[in-house]
C-alpha positions in Angstrom: 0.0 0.0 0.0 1.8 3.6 -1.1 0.5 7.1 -0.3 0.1 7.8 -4.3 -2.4 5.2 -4.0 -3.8 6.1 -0.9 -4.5 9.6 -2.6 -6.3 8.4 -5.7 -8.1 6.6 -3.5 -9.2 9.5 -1.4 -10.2 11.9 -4.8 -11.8 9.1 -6.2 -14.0 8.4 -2.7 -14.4 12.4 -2.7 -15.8 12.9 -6.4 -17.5 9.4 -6.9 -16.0 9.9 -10.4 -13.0 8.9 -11.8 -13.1 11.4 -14.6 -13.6 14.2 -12.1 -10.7 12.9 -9.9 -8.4 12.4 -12.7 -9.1 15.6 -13.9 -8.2 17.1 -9.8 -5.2 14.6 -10.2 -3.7 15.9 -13.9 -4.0 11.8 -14.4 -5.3 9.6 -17.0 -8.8 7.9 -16.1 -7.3 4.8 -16.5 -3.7 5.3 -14.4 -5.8 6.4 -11.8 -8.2 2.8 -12.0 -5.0 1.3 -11.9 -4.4 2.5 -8.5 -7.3 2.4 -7.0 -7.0 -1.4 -8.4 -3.8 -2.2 -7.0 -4.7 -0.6 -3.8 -7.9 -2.7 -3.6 -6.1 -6.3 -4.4 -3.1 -5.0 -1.9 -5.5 -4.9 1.1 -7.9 -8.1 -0.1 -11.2 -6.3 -0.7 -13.7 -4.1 -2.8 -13.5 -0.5 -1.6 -15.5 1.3 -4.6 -18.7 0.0 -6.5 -18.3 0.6 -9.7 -20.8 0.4 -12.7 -21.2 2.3 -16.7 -23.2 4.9 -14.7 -22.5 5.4 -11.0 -19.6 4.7 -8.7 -19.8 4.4 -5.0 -18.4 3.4 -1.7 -18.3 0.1 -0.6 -18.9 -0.6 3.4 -14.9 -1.4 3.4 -14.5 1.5 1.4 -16.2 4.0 3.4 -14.2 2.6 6.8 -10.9 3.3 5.2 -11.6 6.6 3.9 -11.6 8.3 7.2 -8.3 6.7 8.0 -6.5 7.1 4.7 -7.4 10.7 5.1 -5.8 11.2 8.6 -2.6 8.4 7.4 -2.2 11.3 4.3 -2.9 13.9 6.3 -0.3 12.9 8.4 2.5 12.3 6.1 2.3 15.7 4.4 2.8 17.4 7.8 5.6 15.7 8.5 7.2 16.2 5.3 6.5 19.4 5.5 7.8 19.7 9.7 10.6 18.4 8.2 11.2 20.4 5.1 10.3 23.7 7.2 13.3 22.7 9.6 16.1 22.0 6.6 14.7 25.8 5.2 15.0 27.1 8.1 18.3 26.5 8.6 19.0 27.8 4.5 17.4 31.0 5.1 15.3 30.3 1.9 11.3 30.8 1.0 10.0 28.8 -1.7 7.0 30.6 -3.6 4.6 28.8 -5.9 3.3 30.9 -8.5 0.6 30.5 -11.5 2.4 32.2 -14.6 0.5 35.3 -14.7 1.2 35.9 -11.3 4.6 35.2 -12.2 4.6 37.9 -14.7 2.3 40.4 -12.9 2.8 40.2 -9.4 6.2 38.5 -8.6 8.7 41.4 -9.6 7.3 43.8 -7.4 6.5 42.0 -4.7 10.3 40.2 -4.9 11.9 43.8 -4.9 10.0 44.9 -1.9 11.0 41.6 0.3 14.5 41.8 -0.7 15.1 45.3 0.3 13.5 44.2 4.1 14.9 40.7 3.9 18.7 41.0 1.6 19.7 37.4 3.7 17.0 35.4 2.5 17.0 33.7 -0.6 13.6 32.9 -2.7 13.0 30.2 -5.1 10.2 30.4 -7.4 8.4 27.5 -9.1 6.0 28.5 -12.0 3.2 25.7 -12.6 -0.1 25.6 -12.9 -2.8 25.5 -9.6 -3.6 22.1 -9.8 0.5 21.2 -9.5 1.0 23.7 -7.2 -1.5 22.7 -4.4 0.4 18.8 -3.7 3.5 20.9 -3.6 2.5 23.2 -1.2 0.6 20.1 0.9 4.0 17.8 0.8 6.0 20.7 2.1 7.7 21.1 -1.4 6.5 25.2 -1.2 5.7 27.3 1.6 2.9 29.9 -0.4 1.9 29.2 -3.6 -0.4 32.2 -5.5 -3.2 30.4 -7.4 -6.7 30.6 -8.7 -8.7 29.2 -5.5 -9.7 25.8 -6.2 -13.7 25.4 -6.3 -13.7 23.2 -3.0 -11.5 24.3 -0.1 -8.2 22.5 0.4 -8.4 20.5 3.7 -5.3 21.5 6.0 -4.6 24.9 4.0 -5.4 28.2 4.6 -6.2 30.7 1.3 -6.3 34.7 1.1 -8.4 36.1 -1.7 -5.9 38.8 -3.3 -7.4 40.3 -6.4 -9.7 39.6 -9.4 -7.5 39.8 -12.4 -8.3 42.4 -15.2 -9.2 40.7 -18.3 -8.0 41.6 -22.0 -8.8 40.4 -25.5 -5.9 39.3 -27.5 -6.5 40.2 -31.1 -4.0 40.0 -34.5 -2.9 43.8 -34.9 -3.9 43.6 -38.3 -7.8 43.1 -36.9 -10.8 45.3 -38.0 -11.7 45.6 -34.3 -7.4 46.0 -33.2 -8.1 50.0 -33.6 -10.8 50.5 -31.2 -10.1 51.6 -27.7 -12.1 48.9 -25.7 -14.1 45.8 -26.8 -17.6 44.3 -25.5 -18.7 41.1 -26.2 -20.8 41.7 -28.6 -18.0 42.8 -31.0 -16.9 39.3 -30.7 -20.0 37.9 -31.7 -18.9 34.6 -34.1 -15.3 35.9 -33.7 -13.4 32.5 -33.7 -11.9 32.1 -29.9 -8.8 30.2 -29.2 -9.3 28.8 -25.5 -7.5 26.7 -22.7 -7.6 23.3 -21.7 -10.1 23.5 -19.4 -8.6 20.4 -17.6 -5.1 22.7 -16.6 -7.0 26.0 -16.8 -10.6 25.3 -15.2 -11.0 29.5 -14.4 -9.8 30.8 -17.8 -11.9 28.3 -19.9 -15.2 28.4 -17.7 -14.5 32.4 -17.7 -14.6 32.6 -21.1 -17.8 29.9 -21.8 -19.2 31.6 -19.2 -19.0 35.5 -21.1 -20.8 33.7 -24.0 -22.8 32.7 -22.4 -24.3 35.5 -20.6 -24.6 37.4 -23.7 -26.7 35.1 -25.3 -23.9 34.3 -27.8 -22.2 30.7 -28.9 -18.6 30.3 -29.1 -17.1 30.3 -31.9 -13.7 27.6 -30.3 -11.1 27.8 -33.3 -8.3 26.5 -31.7 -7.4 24.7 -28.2 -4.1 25.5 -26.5 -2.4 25.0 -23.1 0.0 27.5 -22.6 -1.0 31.4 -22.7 2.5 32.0 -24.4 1.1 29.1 -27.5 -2.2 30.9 -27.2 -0.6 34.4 -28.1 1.6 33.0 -30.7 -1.6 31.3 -31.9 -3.3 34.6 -32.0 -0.3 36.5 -33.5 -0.8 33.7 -36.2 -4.4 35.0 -37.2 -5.9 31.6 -35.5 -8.8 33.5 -33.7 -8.9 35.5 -30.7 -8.4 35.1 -27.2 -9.9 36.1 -23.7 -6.7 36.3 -21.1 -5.9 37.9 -17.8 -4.2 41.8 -18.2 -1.0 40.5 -17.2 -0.5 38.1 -20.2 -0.5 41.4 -22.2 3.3 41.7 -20.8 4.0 38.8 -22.7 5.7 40.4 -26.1 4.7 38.8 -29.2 4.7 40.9 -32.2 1.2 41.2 -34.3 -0.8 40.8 -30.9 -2.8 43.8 -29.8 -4.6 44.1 -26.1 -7.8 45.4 -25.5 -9.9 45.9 -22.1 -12.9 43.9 -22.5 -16.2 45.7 -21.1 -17.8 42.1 -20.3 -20.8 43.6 -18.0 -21.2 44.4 -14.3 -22.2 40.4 -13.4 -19.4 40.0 -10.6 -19.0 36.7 -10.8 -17.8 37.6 -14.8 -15.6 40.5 -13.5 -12.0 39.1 -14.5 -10.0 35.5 -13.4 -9.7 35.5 -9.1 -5.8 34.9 -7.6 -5.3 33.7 -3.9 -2.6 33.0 -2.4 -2.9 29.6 0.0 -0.6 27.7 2.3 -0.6 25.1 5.1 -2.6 26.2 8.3 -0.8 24.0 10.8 2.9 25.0 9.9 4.9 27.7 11.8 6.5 30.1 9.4 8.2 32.9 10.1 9.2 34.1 6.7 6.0 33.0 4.7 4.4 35.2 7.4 6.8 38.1 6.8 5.7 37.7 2.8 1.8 37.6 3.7 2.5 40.6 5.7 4.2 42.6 2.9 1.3 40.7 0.2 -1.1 42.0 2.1 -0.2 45.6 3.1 0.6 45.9 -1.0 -2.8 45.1 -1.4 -4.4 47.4 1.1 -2.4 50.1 -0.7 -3.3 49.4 -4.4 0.0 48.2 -5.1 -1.3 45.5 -7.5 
């Protein structure tokens, strides 16, 4: 019996869907019914029902759910008791960052911490959110600034920061690139290049969701991962994109920016950014970089 297994065990048990908790997992359906499987013949029994339609906890299933939970629960903490200790003695903070954060937020906020703490050394990791959480959880990162997951993370604490501003990517070359702002219905059967939903959940349900409340379809020409591909793509004359203001620092030639006016709905008012980390781990420099995070905030630094 491993942790890994342990986990897919746990998502599965959580979502009653192994699409779903692939999906929360960045796993294939089927490597993640391998584990459950090998987990299930390790310890002798059937822990999850499983039929074309439904899939649900068996009796034995059920029992070891509440103890897998505590068993993960507490391996991360001490990975992470012991990772604090080994940093601690480095003088280094290890930030998690989504990549527009990277891009909008990071630079200033670095420059201010270093000038109040020269000694300390930061390491960044750039991922996306759903990478960034099992980091944080396993003690691999002590903050990590991501899009809040739709469920809250059990043993982590999250600060809502800012709703990004969001921006219309268009080829320069665009009847529509010399206008000033767009609204949606300028982009009425524009074609729209859009994430993965499956790395980029926000982004893509952001933009379905614009569409949508204007009454329009969407127009998907292309399907990309990255923002910088999506740019490129747009640069290319692909279709249009909807990304978050900071993306616009990203320099591609032939790409033009405009604010998008997409309504006063607030749920529709640009991509949120939090920034999480684990509630039960003592931390003096994290908290010094909350502190700062925080106080920039207050002051319309960002």
């Amino acid at each position: 019996m491993e942790l890994h297994q342990l986990r897919c065990f746990i998502t599965v048990a959580e979502e009653l869907h192994f699409g779903h908790a692939a999906q929360r997992l960045n796993m294939l359906p089927s490597a993640l019914g391998r584990h459950v499987r090998l987990l299930e013949e390790d310890l002798g029994t059937r822990l999850l029902s499983r039929s074309t339609r439904n899939v649900a906890l068996t009796s034995a299933g059920s029992r070891l759910l509440t103890e897998a939970r505590e068993l993960v629960a507490q391996a991360d903490a001490l990975s992470a008791r012991f990772r604090l200790a080994q940093r601690e003695q480095a003088q280094t903070l290890r930030i998690g960052a989504i990549d527009s954060a990277a891009v909008g937020l990071l630079p200033t906020l670095l420059a201010a911490f270093r000038e109040r703490y020269p000694q300390v050394a930061v390491q960044i990791s750039e991922e996306k959110t759903l990478r960034l959480l099992p980091k944080l959880k396993s003690g691999r990162l002590d903050m990590v600034l991501i899009r809040p997951p739709e469920r809250p993370e059990p043993g982590c604490e999250m600060q809502m920061l800012l709703r990004e501003e969001i921006v219309v990517a268009l080829p320069a070359s665009h009847p529509l690139a010399d206008r000033e702002e767009l609204t949606m219905d300028a982009l009425r059967d524009m074609p729209m290049i859009v994430p993965e939903r499956r790395s980029r959940p926000h982004s893509y349900d952001l933009t379905m969701d614009l569409f949508a409340h204007a009454g329009m379809p969407v127009r998907v020409s292309q399907v990309a991962d990255e923002k910088q591909t999506i740019v490129n793509l747009v640069a290319a004359g692909l279709g249009l994109a909807i990304v978050p203001r900071w993306t616009s620092r990203i320099a591609v030639a032939g790409v033009t920016y405009l604010p998008l006016r997409e309504g006063r709905d607030p749920a529709l008012r640009g991509l949120p950014l939090a920034a999480a980390w684990l509630s039960d781990c003592r931390d003096p420099l994290r908290d010094a970089m909350l502190a700062l995070l925080t106080g920039m905030g207050n002051r319309g630094e960002f």
